[in-house]
matplotlib code that plots the C-alpha trace (Angstrom):
import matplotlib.pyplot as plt

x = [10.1, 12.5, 15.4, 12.9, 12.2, 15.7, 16.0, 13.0, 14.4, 18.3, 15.9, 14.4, 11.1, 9.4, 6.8, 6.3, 3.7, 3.7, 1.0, 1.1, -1.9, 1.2, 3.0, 2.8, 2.6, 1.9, 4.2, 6.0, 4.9, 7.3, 10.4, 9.2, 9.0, 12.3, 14.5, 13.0, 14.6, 11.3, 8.3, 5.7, 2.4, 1.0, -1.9, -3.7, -6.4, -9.4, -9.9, -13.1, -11.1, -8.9, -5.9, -4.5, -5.0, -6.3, -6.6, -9.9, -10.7, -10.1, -6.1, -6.3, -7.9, -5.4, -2.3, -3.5, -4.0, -0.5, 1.0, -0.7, 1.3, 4.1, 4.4, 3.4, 3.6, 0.7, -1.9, -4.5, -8.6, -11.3, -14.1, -16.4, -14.2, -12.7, -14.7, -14.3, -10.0, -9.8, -6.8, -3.7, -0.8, 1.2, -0.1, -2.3, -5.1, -5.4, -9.7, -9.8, -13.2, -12.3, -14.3, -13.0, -16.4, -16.9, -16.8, -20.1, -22.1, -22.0, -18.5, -18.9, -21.8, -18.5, -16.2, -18.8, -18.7, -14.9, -14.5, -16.5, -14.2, -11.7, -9.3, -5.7, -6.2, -9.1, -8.2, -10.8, -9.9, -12.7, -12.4, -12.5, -14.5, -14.1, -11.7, -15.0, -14.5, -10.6, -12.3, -15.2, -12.6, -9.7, -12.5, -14.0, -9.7, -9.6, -12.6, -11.8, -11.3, -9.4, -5.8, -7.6, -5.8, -7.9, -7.6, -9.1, -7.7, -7.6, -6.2, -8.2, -7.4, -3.5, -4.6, -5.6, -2.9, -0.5, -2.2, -3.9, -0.9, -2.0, -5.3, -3.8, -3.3, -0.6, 0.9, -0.5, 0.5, 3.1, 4.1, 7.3, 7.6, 5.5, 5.3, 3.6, 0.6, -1.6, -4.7, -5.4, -3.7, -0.8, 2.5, 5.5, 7.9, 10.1, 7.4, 6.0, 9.0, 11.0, 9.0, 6.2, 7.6, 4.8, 7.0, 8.0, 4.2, 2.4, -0.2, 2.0, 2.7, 1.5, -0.1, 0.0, -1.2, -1.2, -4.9, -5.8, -7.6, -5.5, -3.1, -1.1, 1.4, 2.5, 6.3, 5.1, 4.5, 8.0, 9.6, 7.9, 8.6, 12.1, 12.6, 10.3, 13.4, 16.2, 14.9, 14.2, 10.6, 8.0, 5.1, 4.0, 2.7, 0.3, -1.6, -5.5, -7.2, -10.1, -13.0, -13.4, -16.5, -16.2, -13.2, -15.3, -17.6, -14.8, -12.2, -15.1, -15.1, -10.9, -10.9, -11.5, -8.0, -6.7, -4.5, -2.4, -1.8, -2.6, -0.6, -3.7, -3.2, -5.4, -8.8, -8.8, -7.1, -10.4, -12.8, -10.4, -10.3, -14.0, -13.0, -11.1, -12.1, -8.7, -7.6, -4.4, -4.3, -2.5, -5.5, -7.7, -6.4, -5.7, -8.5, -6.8, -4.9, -2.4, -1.9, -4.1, -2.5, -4.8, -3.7, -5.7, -8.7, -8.9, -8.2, -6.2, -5.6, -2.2, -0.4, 3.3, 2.7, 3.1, 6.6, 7.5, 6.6, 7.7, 11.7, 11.6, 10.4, 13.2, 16.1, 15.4, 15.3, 18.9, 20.3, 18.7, 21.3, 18.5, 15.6, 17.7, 15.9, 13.4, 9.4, 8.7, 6.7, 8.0, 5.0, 3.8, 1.5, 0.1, -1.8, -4.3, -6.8, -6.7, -5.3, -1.6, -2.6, -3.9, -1.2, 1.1, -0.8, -0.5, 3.3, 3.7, 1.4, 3.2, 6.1, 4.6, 4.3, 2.4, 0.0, -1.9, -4.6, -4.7, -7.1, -8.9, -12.0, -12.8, -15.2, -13.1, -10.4, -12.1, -13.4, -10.0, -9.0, -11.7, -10.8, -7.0, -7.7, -5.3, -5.4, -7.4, -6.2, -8.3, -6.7, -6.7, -4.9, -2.4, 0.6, 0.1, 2.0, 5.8, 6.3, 9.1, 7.4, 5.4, 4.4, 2.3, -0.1, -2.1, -1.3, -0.6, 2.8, 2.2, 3.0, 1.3, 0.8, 4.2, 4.2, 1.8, 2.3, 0.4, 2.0, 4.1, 7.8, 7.7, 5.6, 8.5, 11.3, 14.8, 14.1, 11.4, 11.3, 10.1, 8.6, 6.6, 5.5, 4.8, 7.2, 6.5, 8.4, 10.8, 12.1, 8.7, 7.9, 7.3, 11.1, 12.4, 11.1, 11.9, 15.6, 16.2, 14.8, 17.3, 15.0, 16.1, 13.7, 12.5, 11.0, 8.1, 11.0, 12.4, 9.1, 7.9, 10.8, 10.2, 6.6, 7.4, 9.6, 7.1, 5.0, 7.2, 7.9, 4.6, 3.7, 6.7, 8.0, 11.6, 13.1, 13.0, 15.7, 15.7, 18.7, 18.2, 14.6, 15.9, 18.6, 16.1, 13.7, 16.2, 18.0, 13.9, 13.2, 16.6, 15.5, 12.1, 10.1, 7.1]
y = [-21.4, -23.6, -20.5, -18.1, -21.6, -22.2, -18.8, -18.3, -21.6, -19.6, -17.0, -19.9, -20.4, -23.0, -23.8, -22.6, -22.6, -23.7, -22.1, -23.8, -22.2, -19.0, -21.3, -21.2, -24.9, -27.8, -28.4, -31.8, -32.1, -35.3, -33.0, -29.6, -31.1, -33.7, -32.9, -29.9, -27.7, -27.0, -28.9, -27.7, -27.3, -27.5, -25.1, -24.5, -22.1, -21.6, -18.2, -18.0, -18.2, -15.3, -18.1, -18.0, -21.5, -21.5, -25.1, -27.9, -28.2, -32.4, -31.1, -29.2, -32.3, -34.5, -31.8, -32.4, -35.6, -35.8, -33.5, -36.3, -39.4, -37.9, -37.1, -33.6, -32.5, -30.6, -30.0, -27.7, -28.5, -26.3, -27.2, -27.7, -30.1, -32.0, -34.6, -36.0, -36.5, -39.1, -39.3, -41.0, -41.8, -39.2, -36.0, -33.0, -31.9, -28.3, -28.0, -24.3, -21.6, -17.9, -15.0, -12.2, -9.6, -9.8, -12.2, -13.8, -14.3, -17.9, -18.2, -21.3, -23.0, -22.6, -24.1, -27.4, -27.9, -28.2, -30.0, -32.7, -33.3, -34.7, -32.1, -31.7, -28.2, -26.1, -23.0, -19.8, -16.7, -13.9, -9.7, -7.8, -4.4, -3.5, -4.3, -6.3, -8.8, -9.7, -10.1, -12.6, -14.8, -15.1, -15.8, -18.4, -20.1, -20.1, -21.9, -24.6, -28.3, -28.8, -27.0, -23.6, -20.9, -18.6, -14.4, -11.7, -10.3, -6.7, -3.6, -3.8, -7.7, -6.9, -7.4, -11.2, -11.9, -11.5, -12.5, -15.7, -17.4, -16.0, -17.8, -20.8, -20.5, -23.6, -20.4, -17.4, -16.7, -13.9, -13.3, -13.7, -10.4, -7.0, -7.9, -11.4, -10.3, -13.6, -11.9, -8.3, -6.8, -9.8, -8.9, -10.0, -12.8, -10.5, -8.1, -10.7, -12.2, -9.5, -6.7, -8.1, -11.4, -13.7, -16.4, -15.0, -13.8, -15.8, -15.4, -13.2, -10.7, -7.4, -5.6, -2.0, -0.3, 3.0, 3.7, 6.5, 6.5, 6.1, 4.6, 2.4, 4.9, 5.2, 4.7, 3.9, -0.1, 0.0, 2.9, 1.0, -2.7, -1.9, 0.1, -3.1, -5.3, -3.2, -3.3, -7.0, -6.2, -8.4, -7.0, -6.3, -3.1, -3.3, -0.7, -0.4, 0.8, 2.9, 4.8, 8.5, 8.3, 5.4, 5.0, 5.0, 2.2, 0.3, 0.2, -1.1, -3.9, -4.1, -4.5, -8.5, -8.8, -7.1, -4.5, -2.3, 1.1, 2.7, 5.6, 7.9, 9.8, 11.7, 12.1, 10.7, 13.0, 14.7, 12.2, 9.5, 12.2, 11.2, 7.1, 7.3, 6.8, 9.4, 11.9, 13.8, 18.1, 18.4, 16.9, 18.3, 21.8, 20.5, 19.1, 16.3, 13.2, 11.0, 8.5, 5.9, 3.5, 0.8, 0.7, 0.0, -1.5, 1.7, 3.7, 7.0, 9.5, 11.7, 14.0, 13.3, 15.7, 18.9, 18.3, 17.3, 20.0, 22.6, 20.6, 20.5, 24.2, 25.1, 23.1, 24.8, 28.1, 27.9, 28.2, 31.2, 34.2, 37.1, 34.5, 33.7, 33.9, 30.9, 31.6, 33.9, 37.0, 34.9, 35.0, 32.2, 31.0, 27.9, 26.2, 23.7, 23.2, 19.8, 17.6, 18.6, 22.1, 21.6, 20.3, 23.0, 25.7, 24.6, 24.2, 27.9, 29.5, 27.7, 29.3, 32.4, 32.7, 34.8, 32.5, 33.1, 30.3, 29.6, 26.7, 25.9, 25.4, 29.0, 27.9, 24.7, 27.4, 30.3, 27.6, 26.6, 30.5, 30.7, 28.0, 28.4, 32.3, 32.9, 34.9, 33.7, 34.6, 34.1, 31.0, 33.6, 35.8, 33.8, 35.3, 38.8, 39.2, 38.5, 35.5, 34.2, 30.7, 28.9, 25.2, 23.5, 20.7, 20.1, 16.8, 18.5, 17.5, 14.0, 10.9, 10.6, 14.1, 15.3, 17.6, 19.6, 22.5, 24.9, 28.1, 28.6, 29.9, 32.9, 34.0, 32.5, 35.2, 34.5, 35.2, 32.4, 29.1, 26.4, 23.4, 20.7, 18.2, 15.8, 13.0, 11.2, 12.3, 14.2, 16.7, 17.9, 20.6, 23.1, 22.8, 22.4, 25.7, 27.0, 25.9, 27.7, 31.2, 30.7, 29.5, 27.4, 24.0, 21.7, 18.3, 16.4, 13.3, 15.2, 15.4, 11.9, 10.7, 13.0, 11.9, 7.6, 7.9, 9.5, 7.1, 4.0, 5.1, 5.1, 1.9, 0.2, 1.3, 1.7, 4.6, 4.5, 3.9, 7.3, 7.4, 3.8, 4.7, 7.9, 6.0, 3.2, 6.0, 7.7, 4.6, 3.2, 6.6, 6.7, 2.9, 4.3, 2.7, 3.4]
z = [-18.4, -16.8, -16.6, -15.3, -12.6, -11.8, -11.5, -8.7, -6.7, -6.6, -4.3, -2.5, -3.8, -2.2, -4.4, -8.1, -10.5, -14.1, -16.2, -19.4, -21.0, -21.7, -23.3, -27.0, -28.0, -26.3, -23.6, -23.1, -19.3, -18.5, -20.1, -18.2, -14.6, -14.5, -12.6, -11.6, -8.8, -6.8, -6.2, -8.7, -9.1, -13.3, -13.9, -17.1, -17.5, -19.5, -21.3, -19.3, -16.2, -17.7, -18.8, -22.2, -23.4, -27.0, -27.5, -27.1, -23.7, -24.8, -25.0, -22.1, -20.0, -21.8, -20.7, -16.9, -16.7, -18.6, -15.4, -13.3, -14.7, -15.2, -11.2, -10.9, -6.9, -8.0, -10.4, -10.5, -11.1, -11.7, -9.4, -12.6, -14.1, -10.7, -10.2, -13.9, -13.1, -10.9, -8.1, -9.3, -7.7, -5.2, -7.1, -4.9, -6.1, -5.9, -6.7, -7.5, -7.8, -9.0, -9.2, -11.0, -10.5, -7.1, -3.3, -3.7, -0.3, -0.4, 0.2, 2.7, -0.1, -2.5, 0.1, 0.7, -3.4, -3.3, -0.8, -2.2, -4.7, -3.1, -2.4, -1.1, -1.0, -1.8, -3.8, -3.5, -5.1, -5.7, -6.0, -3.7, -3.9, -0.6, 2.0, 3.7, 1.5, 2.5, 5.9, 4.7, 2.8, 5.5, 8.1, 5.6, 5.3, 9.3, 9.8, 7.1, 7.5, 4.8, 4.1, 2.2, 0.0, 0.2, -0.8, -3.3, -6.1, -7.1, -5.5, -2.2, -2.3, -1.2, 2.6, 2.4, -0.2, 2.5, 5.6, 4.7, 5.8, 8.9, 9.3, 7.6, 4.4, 3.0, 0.5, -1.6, -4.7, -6.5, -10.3, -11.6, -12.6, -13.1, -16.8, -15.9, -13.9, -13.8, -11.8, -11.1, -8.4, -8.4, -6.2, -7.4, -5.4, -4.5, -2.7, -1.5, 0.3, 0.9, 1.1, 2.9, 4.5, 4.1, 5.1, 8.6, 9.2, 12.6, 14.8, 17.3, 14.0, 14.8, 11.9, 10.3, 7.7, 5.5, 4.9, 1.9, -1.7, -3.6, -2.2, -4.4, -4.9, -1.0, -0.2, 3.5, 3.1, 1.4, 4.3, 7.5, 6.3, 5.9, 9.4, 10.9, 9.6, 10.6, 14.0, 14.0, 15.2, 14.5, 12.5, 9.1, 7.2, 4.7, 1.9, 2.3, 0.6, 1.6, -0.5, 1.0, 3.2, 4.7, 6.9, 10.1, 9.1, 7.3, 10.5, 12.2, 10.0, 10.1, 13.7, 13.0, 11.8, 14.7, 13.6, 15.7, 14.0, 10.9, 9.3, 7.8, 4.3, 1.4, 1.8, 5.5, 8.1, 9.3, 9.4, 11.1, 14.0, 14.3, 14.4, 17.4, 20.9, 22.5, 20.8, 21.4, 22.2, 19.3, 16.8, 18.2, 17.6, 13.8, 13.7, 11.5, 12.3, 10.2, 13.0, 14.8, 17.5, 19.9, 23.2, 26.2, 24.3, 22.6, 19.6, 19.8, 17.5, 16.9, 14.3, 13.4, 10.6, 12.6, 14.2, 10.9, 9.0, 11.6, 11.6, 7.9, 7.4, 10.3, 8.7, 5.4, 6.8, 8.4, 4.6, 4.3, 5.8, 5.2, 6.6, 10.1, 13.1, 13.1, 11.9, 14.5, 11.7, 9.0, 6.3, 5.5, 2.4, 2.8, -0.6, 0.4, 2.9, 3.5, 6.1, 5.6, 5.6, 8.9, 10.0, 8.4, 9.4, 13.6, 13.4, 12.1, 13.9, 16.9, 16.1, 15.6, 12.0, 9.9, 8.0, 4.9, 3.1, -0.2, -1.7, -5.0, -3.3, -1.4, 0.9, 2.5, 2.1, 4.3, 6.8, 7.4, 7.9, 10.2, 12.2, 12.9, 12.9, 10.3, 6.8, 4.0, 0.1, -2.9, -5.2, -8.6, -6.4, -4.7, -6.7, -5.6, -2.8, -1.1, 1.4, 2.7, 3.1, 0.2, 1.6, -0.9, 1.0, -2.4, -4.1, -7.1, -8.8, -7.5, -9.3, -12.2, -12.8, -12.7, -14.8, -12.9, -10.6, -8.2, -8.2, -11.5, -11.3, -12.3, -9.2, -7.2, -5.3, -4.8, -1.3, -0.5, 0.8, -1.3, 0.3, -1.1, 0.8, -1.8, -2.0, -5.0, -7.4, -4.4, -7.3, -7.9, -11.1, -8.3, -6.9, -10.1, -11.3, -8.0, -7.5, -11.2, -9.9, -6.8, -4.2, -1.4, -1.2, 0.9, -0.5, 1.0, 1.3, 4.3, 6.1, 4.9, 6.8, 9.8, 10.4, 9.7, 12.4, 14.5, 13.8, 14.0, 17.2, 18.6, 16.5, 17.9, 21.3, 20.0, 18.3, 14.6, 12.4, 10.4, 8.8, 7.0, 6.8, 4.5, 3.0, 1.9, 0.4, -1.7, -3.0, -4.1, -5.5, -7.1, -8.7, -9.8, -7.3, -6.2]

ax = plt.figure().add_subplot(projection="3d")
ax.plot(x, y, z, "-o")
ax.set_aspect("equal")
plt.show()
């Protein structure tokens, strides 16, 4: 414990904690905080506050009020148990509530208990179902008297982990490591300093977000928070997550914490074209957007993913001799129907391409035909004929499932061009198998790329930095980050 400390205070920690309910036996507190290279706060937690300590609760009172007397900077209280550990000498008391089901209504009720128990700092920590709930808590930690650390836990919970410091949070809280997760959806130091910058976030910080389901697995938070640094701009870029169905009613909700642009991904690209107030030509005719910017006291909507699609599809078609000439009566298939595809299917039609639909679903596949007057191709048949395009806007291949692929290789010809715009993994099954019958590829890296920029442009004001934005992607990927 104390390398794995000196080792956090070497990357400037300014505060770590010391759970001693991991530690295996019974810790000699005086020995564990001398000399100690950061100020410290001792925790430890009951099993039915999802700790490890398998001791009496008499040992574990005695182990506090040890940290206490020995000098502690900080210790850390249950509210149930506060009021029976009196203050002594210069230690804080951290009074802490948890809830790991759920944000209970009566946040403030829960606020009013702790503070009547004499607090330094009043610790509230619940789950969060929904991003509402990251909304309830942070407005709870603005309005409080008393210094509050306040946030949820869980996947939806990222978004008040890291801006509570914004309404006035002293600190949140990050694990050592992956393998030392204290609470669900726990972000490690180094995301949360590096990554994210909790430390540099203020009240002028403007905010950004990738908003899908899932959404875990996005390289934008990584891809815009880099470029955001390169630039020396201030803002941050967060992953929200967002249950399909309710992006209109849940932006609603988001506009509290004043953010300033969200990049939009799987399942939301058609129904965020219906949570805007502007929308541009462009999305219109897709009828999908993957960009949302607030200007003028209004939302409004774009697509980066068409130019992006069309540059990549162009760039891989220049290392094709028999395929020169640009798209112009180029076939085209195009599996998917989803937002992507739209996307996919206005840049080659716009350059005059001859586009055929391919989707699992026939009906959402034949609307989309309809709609973008293009061909339509039954999903069972899809390997029946020559293209000289195959563009694959499905998510299958994706990370986990990468073993997966939507049109098998030996339906591939020499002749086509491959390109999946799936990202993560870049080398996808689908351009495996078709690199090894000879095709040329395209990866959905090259297009991520493409339509960030776009984005970080319009987010931004200033051009985006896409060369380090690739170069960060590729080294990440190359790491196994994702």
């Amino acid at each position: 414990m104390r390398a794995q400390h000196e080792e956090l205070a070497e990357q400037k920690a300014e505060l770590v904690e010391l759970r001693l309910d991991w530690m295996r036996k019974r810790p000699d507190v005086g020995k564990l905080i001398k000399d100690c290279p950061t100020p410290v706060l001792i925790t430890c937690r009951r099993k039915e506050d999802r700790g490890h300590w398998l001791g009496t609760e008499e040992q574990r009172m005695s182990i506090l009020r040890e940290a206490i007397i020995a000098g502690a900077d900080y210790v850390d209280l249950e509210v149930d148990i506060a009021k029976s550990v009196p203050r002594y000498g210069d230690t804080k008391r951290v009074i802490s509530y948890h809830n790991f089901e759920e944000t209970p209504l009566d946040l403030n009720e829960i606020y009013e208990q702790i503070a009547a128990c004499d607090p330094d700092i009043v610790k509230i920590v619940t789950m969060a179902n929904f991003q509402e709930d990251n909304i309830r808590i942070l407005e709870l930690v603005r309005s409080a008297n008393i210094p509050t650390v306040g946030f949820c836990m869980g996947e939806f919970g990222i978004t008040s982990r890291i801006l509570c410091g914004q309404f006035g949070s002293p600190f949140t809280y990050a694990g050592f490591s992956r393998n030392r997760e204290m609470a669900p959806g726990q972000l490690t130091y180094a995301e949360v300093r590096n990554l994210y910058r909790f430390n540099k976030i203020t009240q002028d910080t403007k905010i950004f977000a990738v908003v899908g389901d899932p959404v875990a697995h996005s390289m934008s938070p990584l891809l815009h928070n880099a470029a955001l640094r390169k630039v020396g701009f201030d803002g941050v870029y967060l992953p929200l997550r967002i249950p399909e169905g309710t992006l209109t009613t849940t932006l609603k909700e988001l506009e509290r914490l004043n953010i300033s642009g969200y990049s939009i991904t799987i399942p939301h690209k058609q129904e965020a074209l219906q949570a805007t107030d502007i929308s541009d030509n462009e999305s219109e005719e897709i009828g999908a957007v993957n960009t949302l910017f607030h200007k003028g006291g209004q939302w409004h909507a774009t697509n980066t993913d068409c130019d992006a699609i069309e540059q990549t599809v162009l760039a891989g078609l220049k290392n094709i001799p028999k395929l020169t000439g640009g798209l112009s009566d180029k076939r085209v298939l195009i599996l998917g129907a989803g937002g992507a595809a739209r996307a996919a299917v206005q840049a080659m039609l716009r350059n005059n391409a001859r586009v055929t639909i391919t989707n699992r679903s026939r009906q959402r596949g034949q609307q989309l035909a309809s709609e973008m007057e293009c061909g339509f191709l039954q999903w069972e048949n899809r390997s029946t004929e020559e293209y000289q395009v195959l563009i694959n806007c499905t998510s299958v291949g994706m990370h986990p499932n990468v073993d997966e692929t939507p049109f098998p290789g030996h339906w591939l010809r020499e002749s086509t061009l491959v390109f999946d715009t799936v990202y993560n993994p870049e080398n996808t099954f689908l351009l495996k198998q078709a690199r090894e019958r000879g095709c040329e590829t395209a990866s959905g890296v090259e297009m991520f790329v493409h339509q960030a920029a776009g984005q970080f442009a319009i987010f931004t004001g200033q051009p985006a930095p896409r060369e380090y934005m690739e170069e960060t992607m590729r080294r990440a990927m190359s790491l196994g980050r994702r």
